[in-house]
C-alpha positions as CSV (number, residue, x, y, z in Angstrom):
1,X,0.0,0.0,0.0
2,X,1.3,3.6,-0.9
3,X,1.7,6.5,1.5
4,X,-1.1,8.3,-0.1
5,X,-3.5,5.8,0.2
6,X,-2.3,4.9,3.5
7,X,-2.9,8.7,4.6
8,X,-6.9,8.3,3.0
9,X,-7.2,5.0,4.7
10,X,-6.0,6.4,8.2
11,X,-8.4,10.3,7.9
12,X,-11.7,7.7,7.0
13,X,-10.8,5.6,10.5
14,X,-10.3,9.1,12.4
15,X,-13.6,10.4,10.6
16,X,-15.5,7.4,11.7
17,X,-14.0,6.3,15.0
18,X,-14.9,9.1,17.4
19,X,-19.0,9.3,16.5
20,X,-19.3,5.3,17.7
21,X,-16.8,5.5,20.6
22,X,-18.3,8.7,22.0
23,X,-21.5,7.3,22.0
24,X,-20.5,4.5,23.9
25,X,-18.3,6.3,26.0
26,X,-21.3,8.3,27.2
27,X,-23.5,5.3,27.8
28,X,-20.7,3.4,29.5
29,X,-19.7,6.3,31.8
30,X,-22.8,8.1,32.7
31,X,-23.1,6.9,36.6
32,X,-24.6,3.8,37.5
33,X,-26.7,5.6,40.5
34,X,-28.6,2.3,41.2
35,X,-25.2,0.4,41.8
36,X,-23.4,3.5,43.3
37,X,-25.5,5.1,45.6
38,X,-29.1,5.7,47.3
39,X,-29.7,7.9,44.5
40,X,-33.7,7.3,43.3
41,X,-33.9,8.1,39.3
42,X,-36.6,9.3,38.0
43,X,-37.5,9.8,34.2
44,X,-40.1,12.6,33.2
45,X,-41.8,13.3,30.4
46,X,-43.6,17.3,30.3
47,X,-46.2,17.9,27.9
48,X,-48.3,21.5,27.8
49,X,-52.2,21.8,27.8
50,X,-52.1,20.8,24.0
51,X,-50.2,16.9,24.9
52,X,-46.7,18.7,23.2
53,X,-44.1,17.1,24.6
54,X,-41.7,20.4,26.5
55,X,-37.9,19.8,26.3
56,X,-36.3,23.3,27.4
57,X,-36.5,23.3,31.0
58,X,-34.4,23.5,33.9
59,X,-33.4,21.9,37.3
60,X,-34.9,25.3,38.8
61,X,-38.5,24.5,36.9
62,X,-38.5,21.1,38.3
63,X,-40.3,20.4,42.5
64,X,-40.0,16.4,43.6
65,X,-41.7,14.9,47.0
66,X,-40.5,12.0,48.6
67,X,-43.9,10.3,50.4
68,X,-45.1,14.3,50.7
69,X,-41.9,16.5,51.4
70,X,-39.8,18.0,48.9
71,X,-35.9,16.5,48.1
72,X,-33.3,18.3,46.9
73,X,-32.6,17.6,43.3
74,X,-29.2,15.9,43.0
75,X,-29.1,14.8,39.4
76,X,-30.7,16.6,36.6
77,X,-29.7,15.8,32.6
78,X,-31.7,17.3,29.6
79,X,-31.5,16.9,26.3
80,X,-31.4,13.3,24.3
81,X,-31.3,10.2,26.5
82,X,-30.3,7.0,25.4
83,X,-32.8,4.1,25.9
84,X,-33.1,0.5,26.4
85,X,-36.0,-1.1,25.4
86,X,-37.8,-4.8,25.3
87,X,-40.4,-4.3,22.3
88,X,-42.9,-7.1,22.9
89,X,-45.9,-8.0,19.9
90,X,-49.1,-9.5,20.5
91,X,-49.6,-12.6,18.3
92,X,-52.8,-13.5,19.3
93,X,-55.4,-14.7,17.1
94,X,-58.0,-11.9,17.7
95,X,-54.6,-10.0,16.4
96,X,-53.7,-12.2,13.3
97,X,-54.9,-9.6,10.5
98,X,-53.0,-6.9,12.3
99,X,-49.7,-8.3,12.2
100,X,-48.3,-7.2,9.3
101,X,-48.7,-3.6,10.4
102,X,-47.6,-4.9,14.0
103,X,-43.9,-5.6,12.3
104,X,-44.0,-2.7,10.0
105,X,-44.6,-0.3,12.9
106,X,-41.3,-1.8,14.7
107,X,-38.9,-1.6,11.7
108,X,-40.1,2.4,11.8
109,X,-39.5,2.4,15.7
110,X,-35.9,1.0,14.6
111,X,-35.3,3.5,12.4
112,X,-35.6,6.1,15.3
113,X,-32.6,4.2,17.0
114,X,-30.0,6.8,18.1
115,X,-26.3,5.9,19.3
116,X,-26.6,4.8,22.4
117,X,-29.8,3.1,22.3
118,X,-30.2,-0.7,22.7
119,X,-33.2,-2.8,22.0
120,X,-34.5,-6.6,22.3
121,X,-37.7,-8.1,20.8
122,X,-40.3,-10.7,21.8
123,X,-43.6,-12.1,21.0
124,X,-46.6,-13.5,22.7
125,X,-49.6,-15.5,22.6
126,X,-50.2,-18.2,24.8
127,X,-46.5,-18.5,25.3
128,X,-43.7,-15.5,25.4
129,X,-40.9,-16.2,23.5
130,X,-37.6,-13.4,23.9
131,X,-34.6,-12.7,22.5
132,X,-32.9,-11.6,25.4
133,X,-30.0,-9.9,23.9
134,X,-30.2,-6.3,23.4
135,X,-28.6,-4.7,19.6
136,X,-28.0,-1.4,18.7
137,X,-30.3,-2.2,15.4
138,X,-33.4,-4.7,15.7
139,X,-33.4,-5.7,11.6
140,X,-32.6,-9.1,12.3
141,X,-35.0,-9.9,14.9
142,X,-37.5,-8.5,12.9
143,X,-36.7,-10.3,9.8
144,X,-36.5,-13.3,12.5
145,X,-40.0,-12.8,14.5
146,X,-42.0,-15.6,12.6
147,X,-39.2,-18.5,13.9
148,X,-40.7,-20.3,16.6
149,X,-43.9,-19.0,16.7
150,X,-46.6,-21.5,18.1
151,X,-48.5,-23.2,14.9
152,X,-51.3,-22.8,16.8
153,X,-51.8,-19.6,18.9
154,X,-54.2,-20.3,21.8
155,X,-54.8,-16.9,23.9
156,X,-52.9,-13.8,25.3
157,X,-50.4,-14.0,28.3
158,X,-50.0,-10.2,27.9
159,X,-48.8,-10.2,32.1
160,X,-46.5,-13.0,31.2
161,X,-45.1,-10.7,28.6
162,X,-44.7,-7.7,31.0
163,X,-43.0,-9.9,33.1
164,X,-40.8,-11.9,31.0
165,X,-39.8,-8.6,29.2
166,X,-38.6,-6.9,32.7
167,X,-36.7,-9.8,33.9
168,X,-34.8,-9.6,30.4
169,X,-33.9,-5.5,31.2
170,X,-33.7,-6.7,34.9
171,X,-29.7,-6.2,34.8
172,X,-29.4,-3.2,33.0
173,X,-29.2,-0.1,34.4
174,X,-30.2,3.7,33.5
175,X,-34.0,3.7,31.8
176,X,-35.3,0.4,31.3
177,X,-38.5,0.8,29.3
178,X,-41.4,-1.9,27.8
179,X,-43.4,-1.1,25.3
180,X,-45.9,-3.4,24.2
181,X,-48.5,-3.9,21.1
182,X,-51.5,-5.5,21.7
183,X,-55.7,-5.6,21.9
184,X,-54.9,-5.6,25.9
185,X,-57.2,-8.9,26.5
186,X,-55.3,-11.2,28.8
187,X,-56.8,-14.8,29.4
188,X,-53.8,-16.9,29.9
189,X,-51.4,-15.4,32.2
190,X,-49.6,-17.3,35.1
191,X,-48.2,-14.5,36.5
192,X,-50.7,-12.2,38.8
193,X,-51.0,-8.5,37.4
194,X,-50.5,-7.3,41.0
195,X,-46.5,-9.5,41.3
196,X,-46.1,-8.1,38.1
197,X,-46.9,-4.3,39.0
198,X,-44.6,-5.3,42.1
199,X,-41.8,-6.1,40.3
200,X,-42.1,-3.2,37.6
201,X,-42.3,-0.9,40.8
202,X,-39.1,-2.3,42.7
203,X,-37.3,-1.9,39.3
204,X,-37.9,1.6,38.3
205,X,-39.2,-0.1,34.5
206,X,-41.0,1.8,31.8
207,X,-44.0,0.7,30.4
208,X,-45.4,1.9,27.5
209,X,-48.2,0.3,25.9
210,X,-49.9,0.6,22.1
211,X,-53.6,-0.8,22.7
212,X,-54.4,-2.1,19.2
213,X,-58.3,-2.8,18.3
214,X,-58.3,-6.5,17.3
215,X,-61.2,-9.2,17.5
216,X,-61.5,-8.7,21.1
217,X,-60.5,-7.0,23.8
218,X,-59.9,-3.1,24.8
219,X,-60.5,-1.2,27.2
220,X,-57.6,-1.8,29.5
221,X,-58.0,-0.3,32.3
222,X,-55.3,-2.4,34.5
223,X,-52.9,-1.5,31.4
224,X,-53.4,1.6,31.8
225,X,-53.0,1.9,35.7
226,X,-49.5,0.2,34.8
227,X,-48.3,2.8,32.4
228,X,-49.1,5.8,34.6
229,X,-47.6,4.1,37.4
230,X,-44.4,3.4,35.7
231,X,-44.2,6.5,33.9
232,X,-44.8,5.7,30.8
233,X,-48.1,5.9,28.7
234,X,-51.0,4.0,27.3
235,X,-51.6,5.1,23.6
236,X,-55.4,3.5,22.1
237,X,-54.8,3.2,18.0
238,X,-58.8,4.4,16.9
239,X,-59.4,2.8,13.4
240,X,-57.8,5.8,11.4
241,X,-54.6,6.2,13.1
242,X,-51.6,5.3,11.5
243,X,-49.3,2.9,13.7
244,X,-46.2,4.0,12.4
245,X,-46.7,7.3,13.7
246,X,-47.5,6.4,16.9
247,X,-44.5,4.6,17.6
248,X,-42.5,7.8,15.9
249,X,-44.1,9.8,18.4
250,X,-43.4,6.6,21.3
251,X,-39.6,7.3,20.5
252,X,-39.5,11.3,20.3
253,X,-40.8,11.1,23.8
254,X,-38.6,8.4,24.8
255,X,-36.0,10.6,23.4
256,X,-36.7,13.9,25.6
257,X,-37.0,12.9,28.5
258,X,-35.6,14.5,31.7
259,X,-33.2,12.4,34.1
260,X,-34.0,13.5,37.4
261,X,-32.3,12.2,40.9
262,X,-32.4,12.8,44.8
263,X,-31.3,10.9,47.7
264,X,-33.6,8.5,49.0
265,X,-35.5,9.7,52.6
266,X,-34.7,6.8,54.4
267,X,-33.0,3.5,54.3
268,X,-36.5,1.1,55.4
269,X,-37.0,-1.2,52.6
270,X,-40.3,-0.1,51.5
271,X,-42.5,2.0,49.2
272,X,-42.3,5.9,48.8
273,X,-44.6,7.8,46.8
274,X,-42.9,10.0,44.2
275,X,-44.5,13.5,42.8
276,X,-42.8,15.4,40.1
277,X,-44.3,18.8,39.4
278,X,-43.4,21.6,37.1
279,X,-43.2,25.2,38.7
280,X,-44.2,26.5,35.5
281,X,-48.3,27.1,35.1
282,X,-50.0,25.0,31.7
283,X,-47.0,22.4,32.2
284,X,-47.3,18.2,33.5
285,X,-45.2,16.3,34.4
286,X,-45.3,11.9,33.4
287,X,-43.2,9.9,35.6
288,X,-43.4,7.4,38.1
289,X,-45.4,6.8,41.3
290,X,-43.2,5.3,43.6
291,X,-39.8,3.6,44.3
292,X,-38.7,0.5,46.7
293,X,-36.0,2.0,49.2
294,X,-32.9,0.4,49.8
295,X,-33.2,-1.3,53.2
296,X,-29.9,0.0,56.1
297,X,-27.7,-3.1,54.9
298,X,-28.5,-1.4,51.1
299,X,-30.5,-3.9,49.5
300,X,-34.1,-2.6,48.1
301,X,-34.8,-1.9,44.4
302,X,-36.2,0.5,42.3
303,X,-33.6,3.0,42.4
């Protein structure tokens, strides 16, 4: 090889290197709070009157109650957020004519995948099956998501799903998030909703939830409760709306979120209701509803 070319081959590696390692640099070095410290996180989403979603604010804008009484806010990041994700599909039979639009809608969510971000995917009907590693692009498990699919699809296990989707993130730390299509119409879970919402609590997960209109099922009213718990949303398709957009607007949020933190009250092992409000009038604030304190020995969850 000549000098010259040499030269071009060693300016393309310097143009190329830094935007990948940078990325990872800052998803490999931003702290670790749940490992570190008693540091609670807490993602928010602000939307005005209008559902917009708000992304210029600042610490100062931002009030945060521990069980009632305000914390001092220790942590506060703005700006884009990388995410980690565990995309799970409904495959149920009252579903079947909808699945096509099901996968298309994913390979537009992958699309919106910024450095940094890392995703899994999984299907259900009367089984979950998971592909528990996470990728920085989710073509292949796409192109992958008919392989082992039951022949014969026999109900919805959508809290199995839930469930088998936050044990997968379980390990992970930073924002966790599930987001889940389906009609909402569970009739073959063996886990119980309220273990489930137990263990989504104690580990400070996401849900997020598409409720798609299929032979059955909807409303979802436990769904629902789960998403607002968690901090995340429940978005009802209506026969007009497009899917793809949804899930555009599903990773714009995802994407402007604030990272909030403050040091956990007390060291007793149990459940503190969390409140995030926004000094400034015509503003709310979407987050979650509670952590799982560390107990005085520093185990506990949901930090």
């Amino acid at each position: 090889m000549n000098v010259r070319r040499l030269s071009a081959t060693v300016l393309l590696a310097l143009v190329w290197l830094p935007a990948e390692s940078s990325a990872d640099r800052a998803r490999q070095t931003r702290p670790q709070f749940r490992a570190a410290s008693n540091t609670v996180e807490v993602y928010a989403t602000v939307v005005d009157r209008a559902g917009r979603l708000v992304p210029d604010l600042t610490q100062g804008d931002f009030e945060v109650q521990d069980s009632g009484k305000t914390q001092a806010i220790t942590v506060f990041e703005a700006g884009v957020q990388p995410i980690t994700i565990a995309i799970m599909l409904d495959e149920s039979p009252s579903l079947f004519e909808s699945s096509e639009r099901l996968v298309s809608a994913v390979s537009a969510f992958n699309r919106s995948f910024l450095p940094g971000d890392r995703g899994m995917l999984g299907a259900f009907s009367h089984k979950v099956r998971i592909e528990p590693q996470l990728s920085r692009n989710l073509r292949q498990p796409i192109a992958n998501i008919d392989e082992g699919r039951p022949r014969f699809p026999s109900g919805t296990a959508l809290w199995d799903a839930i469930d088998t989707a936050g044990r997968a993130l379980g390990s992970e730390t930073g924002r966790r998030v599930i987001l889940v299509l389906t009609d909402a119409e569970d009739n073959c879970s063996r886990q119980d909703p309220d273990d489930v919402r137990r263990r989504v609590e104690r580990n400070g997960t996401m849900v997020y939830a598409v409720g798609v209109k299929g032979d059955g099922g909807l409303p979802a009213r436990d769904l629902r409760d789960l998403t607002r718990d968690s901090g995340g949303f429940y978005f009802e398709l209506k026969p007009a709306d497009e899917l793809v957009s949804t899930f555009a607007r599903v990773a714009d949020e995802l994407h402007r979120q604030y990272l909030i933190g403050f040091s956990a009250a007390s060291l007793d092992g149990k459940t503190h209701d969390i409140s995030v409000k926004i000094k400034k009038p015509g503003l709310t604030a979407r987050a979650r509803k509670a952590y799982v304190a560390p107990g005085s020995g520093g185990a506990g969850g949901g930090l």
